[in-house]
Every structure is written in structure tokens, then in C-alpha cells.
BAKOLFI-148524 format. One record per residue (C-alpha): residue in one letter; x, y, z. Coordinates in Angstrom, 1 decimal. Each point is the difference from the previous one (the first is absolute). Example, Ala and Ser with C-alpha at 12.3 -4.5 7.8 and 13.67 -1.06 7.14 Angstrom:
(r "A", (12.3, -4.5, 7.8));
(r "S", (1.4, 3.4, -0.7));
//
This chain:
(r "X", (-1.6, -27.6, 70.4));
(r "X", (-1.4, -1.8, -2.6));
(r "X", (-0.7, 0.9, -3.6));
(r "X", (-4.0, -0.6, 0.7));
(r "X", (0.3, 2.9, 3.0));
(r "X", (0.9, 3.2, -2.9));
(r "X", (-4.4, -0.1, -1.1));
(r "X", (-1.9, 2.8, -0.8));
(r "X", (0.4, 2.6, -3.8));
(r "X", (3.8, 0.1, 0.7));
(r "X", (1.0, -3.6, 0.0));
(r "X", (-2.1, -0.4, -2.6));
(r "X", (1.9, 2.7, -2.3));
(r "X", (3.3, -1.2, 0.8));
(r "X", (-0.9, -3.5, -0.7));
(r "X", (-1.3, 1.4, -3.9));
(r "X", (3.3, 2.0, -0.5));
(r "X", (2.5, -1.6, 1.5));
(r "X", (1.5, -2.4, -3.0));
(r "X", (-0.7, -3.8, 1.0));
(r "X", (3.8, -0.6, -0.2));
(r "X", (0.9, 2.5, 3.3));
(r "X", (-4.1, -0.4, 1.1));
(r "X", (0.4, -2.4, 3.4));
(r "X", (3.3, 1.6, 1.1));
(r "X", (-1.1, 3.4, -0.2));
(r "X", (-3.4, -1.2, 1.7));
(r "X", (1.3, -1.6, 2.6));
(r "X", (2.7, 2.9, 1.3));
(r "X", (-2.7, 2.4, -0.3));
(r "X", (-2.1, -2.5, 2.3));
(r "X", (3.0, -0.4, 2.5));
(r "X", (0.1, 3.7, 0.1));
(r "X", (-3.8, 0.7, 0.3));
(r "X", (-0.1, -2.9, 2.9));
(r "X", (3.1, 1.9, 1.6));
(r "X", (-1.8, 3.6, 0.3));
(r "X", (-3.1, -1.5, 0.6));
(r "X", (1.3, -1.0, 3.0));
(r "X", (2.1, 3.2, 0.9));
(r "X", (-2.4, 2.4, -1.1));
(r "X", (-3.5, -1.1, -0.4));
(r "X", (-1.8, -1.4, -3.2));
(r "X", (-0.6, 3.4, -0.8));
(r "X", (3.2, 1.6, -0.2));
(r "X", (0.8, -3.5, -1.6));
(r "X", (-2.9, 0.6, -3.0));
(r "X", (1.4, 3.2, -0.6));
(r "X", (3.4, -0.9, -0.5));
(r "X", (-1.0, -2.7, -2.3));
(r "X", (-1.9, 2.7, -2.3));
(r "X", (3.0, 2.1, 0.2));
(r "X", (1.9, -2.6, -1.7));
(r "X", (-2.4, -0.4, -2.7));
(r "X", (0.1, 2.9, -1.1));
(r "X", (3.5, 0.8, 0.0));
(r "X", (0.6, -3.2, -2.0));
(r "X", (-3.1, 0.4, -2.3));
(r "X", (1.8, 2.4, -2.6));
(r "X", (3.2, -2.3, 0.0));
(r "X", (-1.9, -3.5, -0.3));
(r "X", (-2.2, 1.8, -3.0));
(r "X", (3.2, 1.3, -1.6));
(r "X", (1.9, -3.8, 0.4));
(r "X", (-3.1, -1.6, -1.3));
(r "X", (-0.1, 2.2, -3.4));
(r "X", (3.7, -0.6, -0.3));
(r "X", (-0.3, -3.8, 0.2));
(r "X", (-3.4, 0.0, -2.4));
(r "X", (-2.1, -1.0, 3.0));
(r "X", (-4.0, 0.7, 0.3));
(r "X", (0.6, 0.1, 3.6));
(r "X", (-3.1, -1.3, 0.7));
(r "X", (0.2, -4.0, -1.4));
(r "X", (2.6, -1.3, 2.1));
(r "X", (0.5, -2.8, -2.5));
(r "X", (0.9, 2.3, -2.4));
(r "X", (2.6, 1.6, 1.8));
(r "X", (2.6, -2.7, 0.4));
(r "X", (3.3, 0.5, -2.1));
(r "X", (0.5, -3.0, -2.5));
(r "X", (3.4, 0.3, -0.7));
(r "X", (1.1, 0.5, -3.5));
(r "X", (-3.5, 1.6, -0.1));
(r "X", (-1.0, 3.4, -1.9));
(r "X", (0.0, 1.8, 2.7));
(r "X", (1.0, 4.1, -0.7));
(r "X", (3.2, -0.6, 2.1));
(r "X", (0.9, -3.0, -2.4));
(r "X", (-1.2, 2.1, -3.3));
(r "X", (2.8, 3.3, 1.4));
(r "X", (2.3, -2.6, 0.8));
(r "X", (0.0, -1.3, -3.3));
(r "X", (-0.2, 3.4, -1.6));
(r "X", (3.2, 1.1, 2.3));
(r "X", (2.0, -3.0, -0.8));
(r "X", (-0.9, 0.3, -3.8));
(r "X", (0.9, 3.7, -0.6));
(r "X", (3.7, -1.3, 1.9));
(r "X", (0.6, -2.4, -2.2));
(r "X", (-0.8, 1.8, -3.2));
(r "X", (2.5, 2.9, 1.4));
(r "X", (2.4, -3.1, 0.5));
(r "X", (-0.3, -1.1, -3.5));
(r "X", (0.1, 3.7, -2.2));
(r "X", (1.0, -1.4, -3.2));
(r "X", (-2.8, -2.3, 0.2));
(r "X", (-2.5, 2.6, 1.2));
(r "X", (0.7, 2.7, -2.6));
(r "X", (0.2, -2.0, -3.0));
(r "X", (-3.5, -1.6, 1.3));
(r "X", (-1.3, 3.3, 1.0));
(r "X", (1.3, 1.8, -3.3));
(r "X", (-1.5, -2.8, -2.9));
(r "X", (-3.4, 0.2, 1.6));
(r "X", (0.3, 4.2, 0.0));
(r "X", (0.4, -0.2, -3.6));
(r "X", (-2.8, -2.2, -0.8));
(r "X", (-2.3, 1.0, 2.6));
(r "X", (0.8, 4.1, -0.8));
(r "X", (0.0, -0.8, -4.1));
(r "X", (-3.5, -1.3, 0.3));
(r "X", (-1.5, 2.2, 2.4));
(r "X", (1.1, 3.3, -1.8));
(r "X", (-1.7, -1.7, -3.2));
(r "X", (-3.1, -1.0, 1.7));
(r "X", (-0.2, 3.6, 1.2));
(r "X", (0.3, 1.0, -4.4));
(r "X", (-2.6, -2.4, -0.6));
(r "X", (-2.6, 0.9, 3.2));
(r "X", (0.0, 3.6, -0.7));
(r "X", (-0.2, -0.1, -4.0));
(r "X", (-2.2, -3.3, -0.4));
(r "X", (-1.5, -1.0, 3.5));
(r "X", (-0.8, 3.3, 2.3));
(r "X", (-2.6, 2.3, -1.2));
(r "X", (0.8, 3.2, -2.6));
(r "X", (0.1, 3.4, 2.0));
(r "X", (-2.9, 0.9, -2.2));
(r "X", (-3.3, 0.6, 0.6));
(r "X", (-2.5, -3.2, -1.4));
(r "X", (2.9, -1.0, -2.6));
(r "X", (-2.3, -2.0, -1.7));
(r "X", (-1.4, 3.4, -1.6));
(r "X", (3.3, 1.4, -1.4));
(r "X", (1.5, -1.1, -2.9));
(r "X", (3.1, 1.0, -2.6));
(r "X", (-1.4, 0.8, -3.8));
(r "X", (1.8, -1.1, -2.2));
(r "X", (2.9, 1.2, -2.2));
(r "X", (1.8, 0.5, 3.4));
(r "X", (2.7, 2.5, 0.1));
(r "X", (-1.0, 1.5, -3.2));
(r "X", (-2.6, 2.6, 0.6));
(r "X", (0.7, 3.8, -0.5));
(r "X", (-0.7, 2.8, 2.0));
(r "X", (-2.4, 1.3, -2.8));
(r "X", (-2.1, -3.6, -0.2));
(r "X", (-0.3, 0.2, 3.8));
(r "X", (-0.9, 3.3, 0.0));
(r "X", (-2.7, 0.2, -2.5));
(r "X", (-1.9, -2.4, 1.9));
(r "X", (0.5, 0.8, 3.4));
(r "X", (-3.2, 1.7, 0.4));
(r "X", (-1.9, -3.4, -0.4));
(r "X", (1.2, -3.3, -0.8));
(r "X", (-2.5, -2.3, -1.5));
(r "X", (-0.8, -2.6, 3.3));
(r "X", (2.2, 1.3, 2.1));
(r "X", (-0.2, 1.8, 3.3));
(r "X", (3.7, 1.6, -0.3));
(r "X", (2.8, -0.6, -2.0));
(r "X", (3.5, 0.7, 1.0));
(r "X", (3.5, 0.6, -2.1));
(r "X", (3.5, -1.5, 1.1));
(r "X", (3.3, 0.0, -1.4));
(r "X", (3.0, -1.7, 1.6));
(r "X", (2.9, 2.7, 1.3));
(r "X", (2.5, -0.2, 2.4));
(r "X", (1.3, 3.2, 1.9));
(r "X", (3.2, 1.1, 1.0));
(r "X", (-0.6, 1.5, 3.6));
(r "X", (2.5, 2.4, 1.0));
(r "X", (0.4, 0.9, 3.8));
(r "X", (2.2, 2.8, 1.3));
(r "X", (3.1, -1.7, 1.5));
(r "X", (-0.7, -3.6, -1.5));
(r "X", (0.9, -1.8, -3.4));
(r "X", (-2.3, -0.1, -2.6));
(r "X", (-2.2, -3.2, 0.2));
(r "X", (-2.4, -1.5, -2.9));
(r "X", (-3.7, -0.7, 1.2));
(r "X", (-2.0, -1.9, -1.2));
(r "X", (-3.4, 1.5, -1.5));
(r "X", (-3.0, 0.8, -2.7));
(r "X", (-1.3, 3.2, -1.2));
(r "X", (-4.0, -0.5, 0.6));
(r "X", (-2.9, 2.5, -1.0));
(r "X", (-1.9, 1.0, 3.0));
(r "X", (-2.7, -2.5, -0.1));
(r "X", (2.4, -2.9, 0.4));
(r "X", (-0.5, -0.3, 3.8));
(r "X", (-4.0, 0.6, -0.2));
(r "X", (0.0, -2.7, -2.7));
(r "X", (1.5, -2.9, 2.4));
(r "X", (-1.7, 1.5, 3.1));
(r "X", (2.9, 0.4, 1.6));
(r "X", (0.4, 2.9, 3.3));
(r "X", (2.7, 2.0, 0.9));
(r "X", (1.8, -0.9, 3.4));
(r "X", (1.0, 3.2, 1.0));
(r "X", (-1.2, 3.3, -2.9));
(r "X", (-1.9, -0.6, -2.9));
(r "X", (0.4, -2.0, -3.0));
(r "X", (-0.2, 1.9, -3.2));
(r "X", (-3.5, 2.3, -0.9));
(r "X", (-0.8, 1.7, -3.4));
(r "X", (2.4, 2.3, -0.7));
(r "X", (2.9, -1.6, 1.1));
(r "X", (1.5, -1.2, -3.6));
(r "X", (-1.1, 3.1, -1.6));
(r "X", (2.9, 1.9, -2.0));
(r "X", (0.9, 3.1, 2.2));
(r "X", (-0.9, -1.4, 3.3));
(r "X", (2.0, -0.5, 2.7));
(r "X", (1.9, -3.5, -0.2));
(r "X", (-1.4, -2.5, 2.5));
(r "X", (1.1, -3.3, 1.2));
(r "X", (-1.1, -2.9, 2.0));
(r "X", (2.6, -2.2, 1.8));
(r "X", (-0.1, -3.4, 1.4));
(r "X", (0.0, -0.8, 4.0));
(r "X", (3.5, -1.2, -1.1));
(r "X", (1.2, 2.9, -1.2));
(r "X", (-1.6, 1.5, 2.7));
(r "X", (1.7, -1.5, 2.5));
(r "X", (3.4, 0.3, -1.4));
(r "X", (-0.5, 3.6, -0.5));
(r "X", (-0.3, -0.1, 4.0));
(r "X", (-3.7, -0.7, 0.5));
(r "X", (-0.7, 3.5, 1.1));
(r "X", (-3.6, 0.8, -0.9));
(r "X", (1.0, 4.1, -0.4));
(r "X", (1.6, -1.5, -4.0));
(r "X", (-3.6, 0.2, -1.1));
(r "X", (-0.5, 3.2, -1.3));
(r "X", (4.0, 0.7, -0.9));
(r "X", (2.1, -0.5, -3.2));
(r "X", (2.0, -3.0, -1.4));
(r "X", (2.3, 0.5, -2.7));
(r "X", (-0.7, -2.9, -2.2));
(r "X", (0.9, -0.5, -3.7));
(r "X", (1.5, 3.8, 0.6));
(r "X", (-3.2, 1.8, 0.3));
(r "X", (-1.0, 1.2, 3.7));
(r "X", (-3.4, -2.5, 0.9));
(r "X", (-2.1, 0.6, 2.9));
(r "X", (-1.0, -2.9, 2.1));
(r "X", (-4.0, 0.2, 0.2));
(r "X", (-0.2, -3.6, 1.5));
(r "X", (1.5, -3.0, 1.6));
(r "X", (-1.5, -3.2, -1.1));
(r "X", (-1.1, -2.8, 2.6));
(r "X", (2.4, -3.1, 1.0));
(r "X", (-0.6, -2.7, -2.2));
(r "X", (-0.9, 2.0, -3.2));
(r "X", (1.5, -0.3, -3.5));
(r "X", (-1.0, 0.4, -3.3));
(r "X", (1.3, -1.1, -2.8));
(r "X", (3.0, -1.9, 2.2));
(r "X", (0.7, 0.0, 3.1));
(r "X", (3.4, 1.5, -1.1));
(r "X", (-1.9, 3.3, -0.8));
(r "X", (1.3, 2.6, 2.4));
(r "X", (-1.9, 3.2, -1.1));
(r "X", (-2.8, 1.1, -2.3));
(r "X", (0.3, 3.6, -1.5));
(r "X", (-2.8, 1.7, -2.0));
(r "X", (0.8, 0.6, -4.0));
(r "X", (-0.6, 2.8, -1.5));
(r "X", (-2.6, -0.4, -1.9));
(r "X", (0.7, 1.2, -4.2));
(r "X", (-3.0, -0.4, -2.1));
(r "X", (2.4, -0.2, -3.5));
(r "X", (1.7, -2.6, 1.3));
(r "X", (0.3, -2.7, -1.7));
(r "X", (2.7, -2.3, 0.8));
(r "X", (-1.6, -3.5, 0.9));
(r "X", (1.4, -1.3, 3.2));
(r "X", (-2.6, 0.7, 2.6));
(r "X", (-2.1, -3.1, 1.2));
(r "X", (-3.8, 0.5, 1.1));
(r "X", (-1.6, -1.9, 3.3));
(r "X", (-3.3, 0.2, 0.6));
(r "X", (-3.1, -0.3, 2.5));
(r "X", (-3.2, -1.2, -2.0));
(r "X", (-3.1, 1.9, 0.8));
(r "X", (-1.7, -1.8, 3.3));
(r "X", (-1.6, -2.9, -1.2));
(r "X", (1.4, -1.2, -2.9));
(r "X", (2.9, -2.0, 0.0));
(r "X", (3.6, -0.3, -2.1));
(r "X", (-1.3, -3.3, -0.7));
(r "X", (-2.7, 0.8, -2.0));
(r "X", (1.5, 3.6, -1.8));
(r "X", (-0.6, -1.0, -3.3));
(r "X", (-2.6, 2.5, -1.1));
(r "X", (1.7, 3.6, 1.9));
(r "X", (3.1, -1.4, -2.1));
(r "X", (-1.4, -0.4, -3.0));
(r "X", (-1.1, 3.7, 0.4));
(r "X", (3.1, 1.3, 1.1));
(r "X", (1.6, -1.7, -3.1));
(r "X", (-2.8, 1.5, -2.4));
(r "X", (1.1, 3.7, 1.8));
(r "X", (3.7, -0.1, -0.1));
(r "X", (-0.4, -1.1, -4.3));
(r "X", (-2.1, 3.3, -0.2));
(r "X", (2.6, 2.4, 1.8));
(r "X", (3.2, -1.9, -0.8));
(r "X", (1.4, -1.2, -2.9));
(r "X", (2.2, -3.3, 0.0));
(r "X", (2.4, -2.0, -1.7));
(r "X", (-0.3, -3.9, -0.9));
(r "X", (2.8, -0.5, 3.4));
(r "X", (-1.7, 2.4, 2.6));
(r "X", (-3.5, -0.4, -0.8));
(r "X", (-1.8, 0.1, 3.4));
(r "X", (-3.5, -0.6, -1.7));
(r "X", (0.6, -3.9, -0.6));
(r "X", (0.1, -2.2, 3.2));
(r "X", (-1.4, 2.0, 2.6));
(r "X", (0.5, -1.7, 3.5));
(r "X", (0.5, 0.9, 3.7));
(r "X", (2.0, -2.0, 2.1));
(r "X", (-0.4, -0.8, 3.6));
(r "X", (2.0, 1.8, 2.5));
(r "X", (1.7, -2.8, 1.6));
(r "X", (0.7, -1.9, -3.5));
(r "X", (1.8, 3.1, -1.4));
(r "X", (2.1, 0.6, 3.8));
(r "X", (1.0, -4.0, -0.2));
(r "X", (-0.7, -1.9, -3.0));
(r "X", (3.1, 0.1, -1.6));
(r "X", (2.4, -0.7, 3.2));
(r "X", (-2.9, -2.5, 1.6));
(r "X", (1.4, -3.0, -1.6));
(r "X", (3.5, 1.4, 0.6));
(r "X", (-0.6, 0.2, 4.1));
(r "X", (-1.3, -2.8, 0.4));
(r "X", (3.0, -1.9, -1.6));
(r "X", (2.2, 1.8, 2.2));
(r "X", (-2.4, -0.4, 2.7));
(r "X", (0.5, -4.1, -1.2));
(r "X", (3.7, 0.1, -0.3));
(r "X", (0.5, 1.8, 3.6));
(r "X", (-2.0, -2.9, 1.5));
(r "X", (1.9, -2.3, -1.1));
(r "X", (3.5, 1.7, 0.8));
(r "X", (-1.8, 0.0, 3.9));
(r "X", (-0.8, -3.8, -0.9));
(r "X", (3.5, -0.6, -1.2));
(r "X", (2.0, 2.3, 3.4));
(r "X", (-2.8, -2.0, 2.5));
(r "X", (1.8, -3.4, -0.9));
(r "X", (2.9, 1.3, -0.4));
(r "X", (-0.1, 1.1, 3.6));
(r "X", (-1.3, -3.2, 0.8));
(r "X", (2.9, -1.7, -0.9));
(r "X", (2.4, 2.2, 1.7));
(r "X", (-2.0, -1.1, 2.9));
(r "X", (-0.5, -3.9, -0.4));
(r "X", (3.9, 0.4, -0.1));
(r "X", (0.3, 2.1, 3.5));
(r "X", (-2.3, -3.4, 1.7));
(r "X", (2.3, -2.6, -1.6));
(r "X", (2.6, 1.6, 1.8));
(r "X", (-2.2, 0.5, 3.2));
(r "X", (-0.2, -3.7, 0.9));
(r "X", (2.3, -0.3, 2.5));
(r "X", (-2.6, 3.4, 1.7));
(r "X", (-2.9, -1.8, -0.6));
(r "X", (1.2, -2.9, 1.9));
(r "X", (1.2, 1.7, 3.1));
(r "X", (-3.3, 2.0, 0.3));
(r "X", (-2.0, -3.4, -0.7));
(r "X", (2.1, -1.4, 2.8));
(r "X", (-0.8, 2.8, 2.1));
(r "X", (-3.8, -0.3, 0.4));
(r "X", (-0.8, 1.7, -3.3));
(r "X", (-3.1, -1.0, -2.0));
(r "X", (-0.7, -0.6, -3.6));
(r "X", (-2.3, 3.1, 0.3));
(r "X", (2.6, 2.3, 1.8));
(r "X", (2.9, -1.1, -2.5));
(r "X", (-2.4, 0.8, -2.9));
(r "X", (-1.2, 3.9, 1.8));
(r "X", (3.6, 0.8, 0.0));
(r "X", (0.8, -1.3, -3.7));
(r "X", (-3.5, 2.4, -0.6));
(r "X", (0.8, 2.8, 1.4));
(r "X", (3.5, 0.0, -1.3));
(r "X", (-1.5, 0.4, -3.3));
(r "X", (-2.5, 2.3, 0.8));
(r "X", (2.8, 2.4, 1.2));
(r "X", (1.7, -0.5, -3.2));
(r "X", (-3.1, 1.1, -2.1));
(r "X", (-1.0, 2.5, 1.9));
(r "X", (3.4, 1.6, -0.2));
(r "X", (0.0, -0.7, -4.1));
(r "X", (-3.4, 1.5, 0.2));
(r "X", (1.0, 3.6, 1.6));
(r "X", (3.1, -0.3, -2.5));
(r "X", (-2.0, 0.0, -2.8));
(r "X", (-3.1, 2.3, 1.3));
//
């Protein structure tokens, strides 16, 4: 029977599916078949049987045409041009690429390993420079907390006499840098990083706890219990169990109980900081090494500080008495937040940031050449495939792709 006999929904399905290449031979057995049982059995049984076959072929022809990139449904569309980009052609390639870099290992791992270097070099830098210069503070409306000036040389008695009410400010907070020795039962001695804070430190850059509390008033008193906050680092390290809250570290030799776990992402003054523990607190002090951050009262602004300064200046000359070196009263400033965390190593990241650039500039032609020197000596390749039926485009998919597999090899070497 002829192809004109298979009508009806069908016919018309297989003629959309079937690809154009296979289309009249395919229609015409199934016609021959149809005409066959027609006879035999009756149109009926005939019609049935046709639908039968649809069906079972439906989920095969829809799985061939994905495979080949076809729409199924634009029969011009659906022939195969050879040396096309067809997915067959593109895991071909990718096949025939990964076994000829296997085939070639010195080539592959002095490639892979020069663009490791560069492309791990400049993303562990870029990661320095987005979290300190780029990314947003873990604080609270940064804009509104600032360093005063004389930086590390406050005392304990300075800080104290004022703590009750700083002139424009909403809460001032004490830090003064101090790694800890932590000490774990059954494991060496290790040196964390960390500051000793008063307790309004974590209220002043609106920072939450994670898992506990941050510190409260009371906390840095002399005589109270010693407290600590950890990092989600340290956290984790010390097993991520959320029962540590509440129990004691040994750090810097004195037993410290973990009151809180700070959130991922959160650091303060570095991102090396490991721990905070509360001071305790000695009104006589008077050694000057504590710095003083503050939140300005809401709207006001460390911009425009000049007059609360000025009074805080006037105060500390009628409680304190200094010499011609230390003498707070001249010069008071605040400095913003994000100035005092980066301004001096800005300039310094950004250079390295600069000089890693251009050691990935510098590995990228160097692997370049390494390759221009592989297709010199691929000619005689080139011309057999070319002979073969091979297009411009397929020759230059499989030069593609070859490269694509070597960077994204150099790429998970240097993640």
C-alpha cells in the first residue's frame, strides 16, 4: 500500500517524529504492513495495530530526537548536517579530547598545573579583597560606628569613667587584641586567635549570637564568671555540637564558659579573630592599650561628630591629667569603621590583587603557547580529519573543547 493509504492522527504523528532522513522508509513499511492486515483482519484490527505502534515508539522517537537536538516537530530542522553541533558531535569531541589529553600527560599536567597557580593565586586574593573591601561589614548600619581616636591607647579607668554616657553616642565599646592558648584534654596546645572586649562590644556593632547570647552587663565585671564567645569556625572545629554552649574552654589558662556561637560570616576586627572573651573590668587601671568603637546616638552621624568630641575632649582634661605625648584633648576625631578595618592594607590588596592578575595573564599565554606548539605538530591530524568529511566548524569544536577541558581541570586544581 501506498504511503497516502496510513491518514488519519497516526500518520500524521509519525510523519512529525519520524526524522526526514529515515521518514519515507519507515512510512512506507508501516503502510505495507497496514495494507497487509487491512486485508487479513479488517481496517479495524488494522487501525489498532497502527496506534499500538505509536505508542510503543513514541517514548523512543522523543528520546532520539533530544539526543540528536531535534524539535521533533520542524522536519527541516531535523536533518543531520554532518560536521554539525549536534550533542552526539559535541560528546564525541569531548570523548576524543579527554583521550588525547590522557595520551599526552606531560603536556596535560604542566598545562593544567600553570593555570592552577594563577587561577588559585588570584582567586584566594580576590576572596581577601571581597570580604575586607567589597562585601558588606557583619555590623549593624556600619555607617554609624566609628573608632575614636588614640586607638589602642585607652585605659580601663578612661573607659570606665565614661561608660555611663558618652557624649553623642548611643554605646561605646572597649577592645584589646589577645590571643588564647586553648587547651583540650587529649590534644596539643593550640594559639587562637582573639580580643578581650567589654560587654557592650557586640550591642555596639548590632551583631546576634548564632547559637547563646553575646555578652550582657555583667559579663566583664571583676569576680564574675569568665565568659567567651567563639566563632562558627571554632565552632565547627570543636565538633559543631550545639550542647558546647553553656560548657567551659580552657583558654589563656583560665576555665571560660561558652555563652554564644557567633553566626557564619561574622568577624570583627579580622576575620582571623577566633574568639572574643570578656575583660575584667579594673577601674585603677591605667595601662593604655584598649581601643574604643562606637555607635553614635540615632541620628547623628560619624561624619559630622565634631561637637560630642569637642565635649568629650573638654571632660577627659577635667578628670585626667596629661602629658605633652599622650594628650587626648588635642585632635579629637572618630574614624569610620571600615577605614580603620582596611585603610592601611587597602592599597596593599589591591596591589596584590594587581600583581595576581597579571601572574593569571602571564600562565594564560604561557599555556597558550604550550598549545599553539601541540597544533603545529597536529597537521598531519588535521589533514586526515579534513580529508575525512570534517568541517572548519567541527575541527575548531574539537580544538574548543580541548581547551575547555584543560581549564576546567586548572580551575578545580586551583579552587
Amino acid at each position: 500500500m501506498q504511503d497516502c493509504r496510513l491518514t488519519g492522527l497516526p500518520a500524521a504523528l509519525f510523519r512529525a517524529l519520524t526524522p526526514a532522513a529515515e521518514r519515507e522508509e519507515v512510512l512506507q513499511d508501516l503502510a505495507a504492513e497496514f495494507s497487509g492486515r487491512a486485508r487479513r483482519e479488517g481496517r479495524l484490527a488494522a487501525r489498532l495495530w497502527l496506534w499500538r505502534q505509536l505508542i510503543g515508539s513514541l517514548p523512543a522517537l522523543a528520546r532520539r530526537s533530544w539526543w540528536r537536538g531535534w524539535t521533533g516537530f520542524e522536519p527541516g530542522a531535523s536533518r543531520l548536517r554532518p560536521g554539525g553541533f549536534a550533542m552526539e558531535s559535541w560528546i564525541m569531541d569531548l570523548r576524543y579530547s579527554a583521550r588525547r589529553l590522557l595520551s599526552r600527560p606531560n603536556y596535560t599536567v604542566l598545562a593544567v598545573l600553570t593555570l592552577a597557580l594563577g587561577v588559585g593565586g588570584t582567586a584566594a586574593t580576590f576572596s581577601i579583597v571581597r570580604t575586607l573591601l567589597l562585601d558588606p561589614l557583619p555590623v549593624a548600619h556600619e555607617e554609624q560606628v566609628g573608632v575614636l581616636w588614640f586607638d589602642g591607647s585607652w585605659t580601663q579607668q578612661e573607659f570606665l569613667h565614661f561608660r555611663p554616657t558618652f557624649p553623642g553616642f548611643q554605646a561605646m565599646a572597649a577592645y584589646m587584641h589577645g590571643d588564647q592558648t586553648l587547651d583540650q584534654p587529649g590534644q596539643p596546645l593550640r594559639l587562637v586567635r582573639g580580643i578581650t572586649v567589654s560587654a557592650e562590644l557586640f550591642d555596639v556593632l548590632g551583631a546576634r549570637a548564632f547559637l547563646g547570647r553575646t555578652f550582657q552587663a555583667g559579663d566583664d565585671v571583676q569576680g564574675e564568671a569568665p565568659a567567651a564567645v567563639i566563632s562558627y569556625g571554632l565552632w565547627q572545629e570543636l565538633g559543631g555540637d550545639r550542647s558546647l554552649v553553656g560548657r567551659q574552654l580552657r583558654l589563656g589558662g583560665t576555665a571560660r564558659t561558652v555563652v554564644g556561637v557567633m553566626p557564619p560570616g561574622f568577624w570583627f576586627p579580622s576575620p582571623t579573630i577566633r574568639v572574643w572573651t570578656a575583660a575584667s573590668l579594673n577601674p585603677e587601671d591605667r595601662v593604655g592599650n584598649w581601643t574604643l568603637v562606637g555607635r553614635v546616638a540615632p541620628g547623628a552621624s560619624v561624619e559630622r561628630m565634631e561637637g560630642p568630641l569637642q565635649a568629650l575632649a573638654a571632660a577627659l582634661g577635667r578628670r585626667f591629667t596629661y602629658g605633652p605625648q599622650w594628650d587626648k584633648t588635642r585632635s579629637p576625631a572618630i574614624t569610620p569603621l571600615r577605614e580603620f578595618l582596611v585603610g592601611d592594607v587597602r592599597t596593599a590588596l589591591l596591589a596584590t590583587l594587581a600583581a595576581m592578575g597579571l601572574i593569571l595573564l602571564i600562565a594564560c599565554v604561557n599555556v597558550a603557547a604550550l598549545m599553539l606548539g601541540q597544533l603545529n605538530g597536529r597537521g598531519t591530524e588535521l589533514a586526515v580529519r579534513t580529508a575525512l568529511g570534517a568541517g572548519r566548524q567541527r575541527l575548531v569544536q574539537q580544538l574548543v573543547l580541548e581547551s575547555l577541558l584543560v581549564g576546567a581541570l586548572a580551575g578545580a586544581a586551583g579552587a
